[in-house]
Backbone as XML, in Angstrom:
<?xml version="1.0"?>
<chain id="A" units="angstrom">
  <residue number="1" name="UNK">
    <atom name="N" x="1.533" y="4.187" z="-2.135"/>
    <atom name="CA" x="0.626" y="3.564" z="-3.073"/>
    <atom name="C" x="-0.167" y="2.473" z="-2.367"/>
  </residue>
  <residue number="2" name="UNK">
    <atom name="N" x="-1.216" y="2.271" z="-2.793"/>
    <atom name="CA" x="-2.462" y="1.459" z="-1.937"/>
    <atom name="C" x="-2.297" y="-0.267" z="-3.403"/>
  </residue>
  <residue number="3" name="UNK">
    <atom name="N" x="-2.076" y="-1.291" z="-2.403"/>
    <atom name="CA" x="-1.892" y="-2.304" z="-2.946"/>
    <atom name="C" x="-3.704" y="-3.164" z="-2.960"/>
  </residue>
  <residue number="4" name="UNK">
    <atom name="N" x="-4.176" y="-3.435" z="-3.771"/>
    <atom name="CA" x="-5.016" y="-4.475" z="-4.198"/>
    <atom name="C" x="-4.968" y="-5.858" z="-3.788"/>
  </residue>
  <residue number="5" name="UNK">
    <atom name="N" x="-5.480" y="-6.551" z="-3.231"/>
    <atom name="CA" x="-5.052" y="-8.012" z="-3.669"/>
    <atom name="C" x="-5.373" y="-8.985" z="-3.153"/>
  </residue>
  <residue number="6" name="UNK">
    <atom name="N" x="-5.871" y="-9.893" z="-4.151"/>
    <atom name="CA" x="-7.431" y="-10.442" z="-4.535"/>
    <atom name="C" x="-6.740" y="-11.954" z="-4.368"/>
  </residue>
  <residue number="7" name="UNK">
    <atom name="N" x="-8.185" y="-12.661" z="-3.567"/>
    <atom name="CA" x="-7.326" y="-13.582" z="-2.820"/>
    <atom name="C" x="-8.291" y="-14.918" z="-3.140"/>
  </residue>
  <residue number="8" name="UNK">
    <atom name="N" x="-8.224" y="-16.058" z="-3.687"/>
    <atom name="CA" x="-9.033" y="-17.105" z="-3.739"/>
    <atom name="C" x="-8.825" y="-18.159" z="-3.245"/>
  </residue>
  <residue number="9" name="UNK">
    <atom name="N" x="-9.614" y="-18.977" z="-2.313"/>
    <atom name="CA" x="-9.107" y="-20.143" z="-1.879"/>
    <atom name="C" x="-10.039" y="-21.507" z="-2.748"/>
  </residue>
  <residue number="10" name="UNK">
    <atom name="N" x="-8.474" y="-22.098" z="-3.129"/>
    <atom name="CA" x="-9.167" y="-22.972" z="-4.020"/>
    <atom name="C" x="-9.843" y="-24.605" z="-3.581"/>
  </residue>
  <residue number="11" name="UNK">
    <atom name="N" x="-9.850" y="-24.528" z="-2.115"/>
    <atom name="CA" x="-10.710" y="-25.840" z="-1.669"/>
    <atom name="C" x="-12.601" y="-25.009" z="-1.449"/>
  </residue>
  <residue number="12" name="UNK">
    <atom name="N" x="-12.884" y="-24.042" z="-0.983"/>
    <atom name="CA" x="-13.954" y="-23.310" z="-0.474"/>
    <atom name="C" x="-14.549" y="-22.239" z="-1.897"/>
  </residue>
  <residue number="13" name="UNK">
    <atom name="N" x="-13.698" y="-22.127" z="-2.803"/>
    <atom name="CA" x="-14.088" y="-20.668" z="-4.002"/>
    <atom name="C" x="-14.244" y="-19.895" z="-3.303"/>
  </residue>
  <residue number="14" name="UNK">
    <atom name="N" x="-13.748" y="-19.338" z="-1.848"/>
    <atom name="CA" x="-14.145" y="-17.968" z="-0.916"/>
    <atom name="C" x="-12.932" y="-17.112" z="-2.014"/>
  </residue>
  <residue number="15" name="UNK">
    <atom name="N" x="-13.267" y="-15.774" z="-2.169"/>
    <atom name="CA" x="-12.893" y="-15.359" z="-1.833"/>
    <atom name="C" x="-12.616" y="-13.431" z="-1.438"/>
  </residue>
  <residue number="16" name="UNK">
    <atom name="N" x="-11.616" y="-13.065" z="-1.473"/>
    <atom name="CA" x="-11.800" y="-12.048" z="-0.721"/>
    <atom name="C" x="-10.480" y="-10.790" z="-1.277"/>
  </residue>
  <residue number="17" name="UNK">
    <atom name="N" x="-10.516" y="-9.763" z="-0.947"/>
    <atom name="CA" x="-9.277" y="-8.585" z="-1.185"/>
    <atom name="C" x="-8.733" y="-7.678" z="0.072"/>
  </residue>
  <residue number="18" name="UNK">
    <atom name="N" x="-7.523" y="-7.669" z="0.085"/>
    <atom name="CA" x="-6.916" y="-7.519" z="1.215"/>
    <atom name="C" x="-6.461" y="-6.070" z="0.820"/>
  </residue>
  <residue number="19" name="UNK">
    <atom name="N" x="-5.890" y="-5.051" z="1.921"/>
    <atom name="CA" x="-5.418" y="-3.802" z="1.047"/>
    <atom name="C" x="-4.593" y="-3.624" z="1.840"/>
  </residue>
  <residue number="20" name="UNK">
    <atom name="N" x="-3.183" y="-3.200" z="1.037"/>
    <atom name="CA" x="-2.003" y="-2.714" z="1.752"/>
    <atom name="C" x="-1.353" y="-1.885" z="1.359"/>
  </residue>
  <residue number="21" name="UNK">
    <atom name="N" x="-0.901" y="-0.901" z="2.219"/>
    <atom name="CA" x="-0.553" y="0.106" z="2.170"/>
    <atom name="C" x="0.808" y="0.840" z="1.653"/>
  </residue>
  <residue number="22" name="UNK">
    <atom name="N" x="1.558" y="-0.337" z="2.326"/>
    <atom name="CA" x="3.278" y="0.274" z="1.354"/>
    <atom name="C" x="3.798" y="-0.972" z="0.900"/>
  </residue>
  <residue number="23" name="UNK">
    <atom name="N" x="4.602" y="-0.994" z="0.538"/>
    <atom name="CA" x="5.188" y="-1.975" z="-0.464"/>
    <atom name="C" x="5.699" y="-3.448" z="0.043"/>
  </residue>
  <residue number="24" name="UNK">
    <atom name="N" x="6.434" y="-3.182" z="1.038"/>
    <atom name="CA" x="6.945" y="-4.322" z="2.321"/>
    <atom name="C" x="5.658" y="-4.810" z="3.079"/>
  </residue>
  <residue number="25" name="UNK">
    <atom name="N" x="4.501" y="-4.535" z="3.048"/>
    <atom name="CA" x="3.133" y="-4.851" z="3.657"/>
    <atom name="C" x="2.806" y="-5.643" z="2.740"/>
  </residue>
  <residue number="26" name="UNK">
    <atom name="N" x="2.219" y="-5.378" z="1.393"/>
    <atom name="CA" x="2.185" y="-6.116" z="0.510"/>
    <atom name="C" x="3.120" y="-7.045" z="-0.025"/>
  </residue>
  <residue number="27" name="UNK">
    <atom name="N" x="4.141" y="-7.532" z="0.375"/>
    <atom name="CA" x="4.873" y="-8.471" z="-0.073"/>
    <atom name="C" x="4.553" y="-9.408" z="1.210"/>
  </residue>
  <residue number="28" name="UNK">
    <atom name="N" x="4.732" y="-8.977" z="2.163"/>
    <atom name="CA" x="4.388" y="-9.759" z="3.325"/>
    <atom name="C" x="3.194" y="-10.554" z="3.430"/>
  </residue>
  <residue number="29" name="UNK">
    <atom name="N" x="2.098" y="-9.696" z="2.781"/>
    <atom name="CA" x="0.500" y="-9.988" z="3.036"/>
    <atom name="C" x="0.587" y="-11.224" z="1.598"/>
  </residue>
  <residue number="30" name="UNK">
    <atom name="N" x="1.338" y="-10.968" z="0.943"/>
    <atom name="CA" x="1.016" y="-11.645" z="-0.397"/>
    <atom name="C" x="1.747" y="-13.526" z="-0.047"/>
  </residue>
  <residue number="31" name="UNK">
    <atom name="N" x="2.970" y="-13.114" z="0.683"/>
    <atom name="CA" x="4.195" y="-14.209" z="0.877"/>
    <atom name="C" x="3.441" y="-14.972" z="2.127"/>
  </residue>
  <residue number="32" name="UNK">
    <atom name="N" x="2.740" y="-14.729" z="3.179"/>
    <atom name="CA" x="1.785" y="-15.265" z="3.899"/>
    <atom name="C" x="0.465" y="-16.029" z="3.268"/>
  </residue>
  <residue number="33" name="UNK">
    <atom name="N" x="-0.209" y="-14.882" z="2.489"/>
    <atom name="CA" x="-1.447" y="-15.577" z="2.063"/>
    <atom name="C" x="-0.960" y="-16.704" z="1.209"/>
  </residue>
  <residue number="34" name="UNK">
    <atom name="N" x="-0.093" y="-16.875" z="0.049"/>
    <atom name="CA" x="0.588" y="-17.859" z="-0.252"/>
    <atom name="C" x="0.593" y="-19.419" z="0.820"/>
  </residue>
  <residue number="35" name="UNK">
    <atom name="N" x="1.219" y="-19.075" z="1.756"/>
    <atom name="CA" x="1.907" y="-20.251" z="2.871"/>
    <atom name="C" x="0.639" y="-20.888" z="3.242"/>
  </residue>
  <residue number="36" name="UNK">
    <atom name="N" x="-0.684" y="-19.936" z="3.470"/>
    <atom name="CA" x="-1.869" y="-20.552" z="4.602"/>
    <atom name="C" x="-2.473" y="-21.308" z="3.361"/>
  </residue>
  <residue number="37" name="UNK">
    <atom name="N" x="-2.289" y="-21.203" z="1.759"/>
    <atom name="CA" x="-2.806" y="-21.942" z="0.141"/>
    <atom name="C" x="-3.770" y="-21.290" z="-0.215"/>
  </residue>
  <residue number="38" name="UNK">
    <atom name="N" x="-3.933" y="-20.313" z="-0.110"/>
    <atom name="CA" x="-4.679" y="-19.072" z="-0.789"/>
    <atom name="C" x="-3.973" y="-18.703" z="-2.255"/>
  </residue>
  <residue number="39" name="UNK">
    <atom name="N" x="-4.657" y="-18.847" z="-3.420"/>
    <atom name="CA" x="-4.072" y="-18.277" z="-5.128"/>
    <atom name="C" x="-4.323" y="-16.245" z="-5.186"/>
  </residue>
  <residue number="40" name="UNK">
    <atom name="N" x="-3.082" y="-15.976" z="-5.583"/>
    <atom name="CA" x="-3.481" y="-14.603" z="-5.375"/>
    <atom name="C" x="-3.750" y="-14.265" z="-6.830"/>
  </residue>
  <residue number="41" name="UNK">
    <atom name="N" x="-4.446" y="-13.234" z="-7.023"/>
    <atom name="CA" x="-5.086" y="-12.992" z="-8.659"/>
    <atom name="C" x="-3.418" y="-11.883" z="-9.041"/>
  </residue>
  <residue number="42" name="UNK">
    <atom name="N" x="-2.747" y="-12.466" z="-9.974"/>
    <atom name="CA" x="-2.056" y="-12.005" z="-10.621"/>
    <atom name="C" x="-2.220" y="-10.356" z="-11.570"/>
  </residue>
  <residue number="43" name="UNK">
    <atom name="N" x="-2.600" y="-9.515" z="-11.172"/>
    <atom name="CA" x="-3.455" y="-7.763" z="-11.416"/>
    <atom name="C" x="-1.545" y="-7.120" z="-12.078"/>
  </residue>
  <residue number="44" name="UNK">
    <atom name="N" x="-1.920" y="-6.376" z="-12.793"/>
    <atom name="CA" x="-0.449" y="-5.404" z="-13.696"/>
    <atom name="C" x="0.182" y="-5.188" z="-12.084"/>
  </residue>
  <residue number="45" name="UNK">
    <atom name="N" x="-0.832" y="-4.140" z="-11.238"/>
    <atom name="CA" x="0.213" y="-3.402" z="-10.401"/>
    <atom name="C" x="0.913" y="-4.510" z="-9.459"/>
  </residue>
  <residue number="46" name="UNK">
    <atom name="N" x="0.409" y="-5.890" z="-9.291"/>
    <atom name="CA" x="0.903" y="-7.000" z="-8.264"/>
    <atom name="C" x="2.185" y="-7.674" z="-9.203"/>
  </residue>
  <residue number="47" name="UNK">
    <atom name="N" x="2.427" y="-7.488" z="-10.614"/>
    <atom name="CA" x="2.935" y="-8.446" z="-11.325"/>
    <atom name="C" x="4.794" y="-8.469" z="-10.762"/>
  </residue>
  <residue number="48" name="UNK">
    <atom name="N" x="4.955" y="-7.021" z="-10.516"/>
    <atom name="CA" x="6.453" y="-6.708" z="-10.335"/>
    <atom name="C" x="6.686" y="-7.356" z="-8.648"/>
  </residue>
  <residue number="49" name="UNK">
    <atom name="N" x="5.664" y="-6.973" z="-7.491"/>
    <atom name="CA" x="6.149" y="-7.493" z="-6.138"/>
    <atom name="C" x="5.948" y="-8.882" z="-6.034"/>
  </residue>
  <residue number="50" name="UNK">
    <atom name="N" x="4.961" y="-9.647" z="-7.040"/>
    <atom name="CA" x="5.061" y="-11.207" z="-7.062"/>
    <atom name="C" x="6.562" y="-11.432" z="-7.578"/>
  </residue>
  <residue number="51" name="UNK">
    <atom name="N" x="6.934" y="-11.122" z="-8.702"/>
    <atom name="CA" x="8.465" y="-11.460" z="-9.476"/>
    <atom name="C" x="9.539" y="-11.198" z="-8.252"/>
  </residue>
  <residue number="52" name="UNK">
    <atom name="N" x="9.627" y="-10.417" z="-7.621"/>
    <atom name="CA" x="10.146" y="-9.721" z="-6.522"/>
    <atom name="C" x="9.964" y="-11.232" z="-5.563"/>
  </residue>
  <residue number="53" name="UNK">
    <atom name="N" x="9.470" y="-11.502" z="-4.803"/>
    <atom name="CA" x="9.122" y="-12.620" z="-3.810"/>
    <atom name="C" x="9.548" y="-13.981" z="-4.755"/>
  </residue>
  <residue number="54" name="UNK">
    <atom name="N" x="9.562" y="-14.549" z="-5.827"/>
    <atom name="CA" x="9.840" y="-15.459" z="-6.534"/>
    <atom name="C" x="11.467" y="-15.463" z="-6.296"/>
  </residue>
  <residue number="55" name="UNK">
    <atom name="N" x="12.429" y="-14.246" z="-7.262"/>
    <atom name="CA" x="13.440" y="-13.692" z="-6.876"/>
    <atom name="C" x="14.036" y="-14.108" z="-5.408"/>
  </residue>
  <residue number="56" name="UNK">
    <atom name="N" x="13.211" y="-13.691" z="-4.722"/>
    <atom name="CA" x="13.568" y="-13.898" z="-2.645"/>
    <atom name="C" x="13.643" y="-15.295" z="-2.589"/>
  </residue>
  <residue number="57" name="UNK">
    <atom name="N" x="12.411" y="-16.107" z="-2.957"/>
    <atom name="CA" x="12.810" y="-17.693" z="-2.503"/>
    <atom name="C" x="13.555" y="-18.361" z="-3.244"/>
  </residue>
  <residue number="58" name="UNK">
    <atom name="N" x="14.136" y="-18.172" z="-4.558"/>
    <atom name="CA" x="15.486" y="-18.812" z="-5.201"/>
    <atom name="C" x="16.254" y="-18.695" z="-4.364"/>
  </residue>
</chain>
């Protein structure tokens, strides 16, 4: 499945969509863009691997 995911940086309003390919890519791409302070747009198919990564850092 092809991941979406829509990326805003909130000092600049850039922003941009990244695409990933399997599931562990997208958690990675999502748990990074996070760290560098990039807001990721919360989309249905992103809602379960965000909860997923929340889950991981408890």
């Amino acid at each position: 499945m092809e991941y979406k995911i829509q990326l805003r940086n909130p000092n600049t309003r850039e922003k941009t969509t990244l695409t990933a390919y399997t599931e562990e890519m997208a958690l990675n791409m999502i748990e990074q863009s996070i760290k560098d302070g990039w807001r990721v747009k919360n989309t249905d198919d992103l809602k379960l691997l965000i909860n997923q990564l929340k889950e991981r850092n408890i």
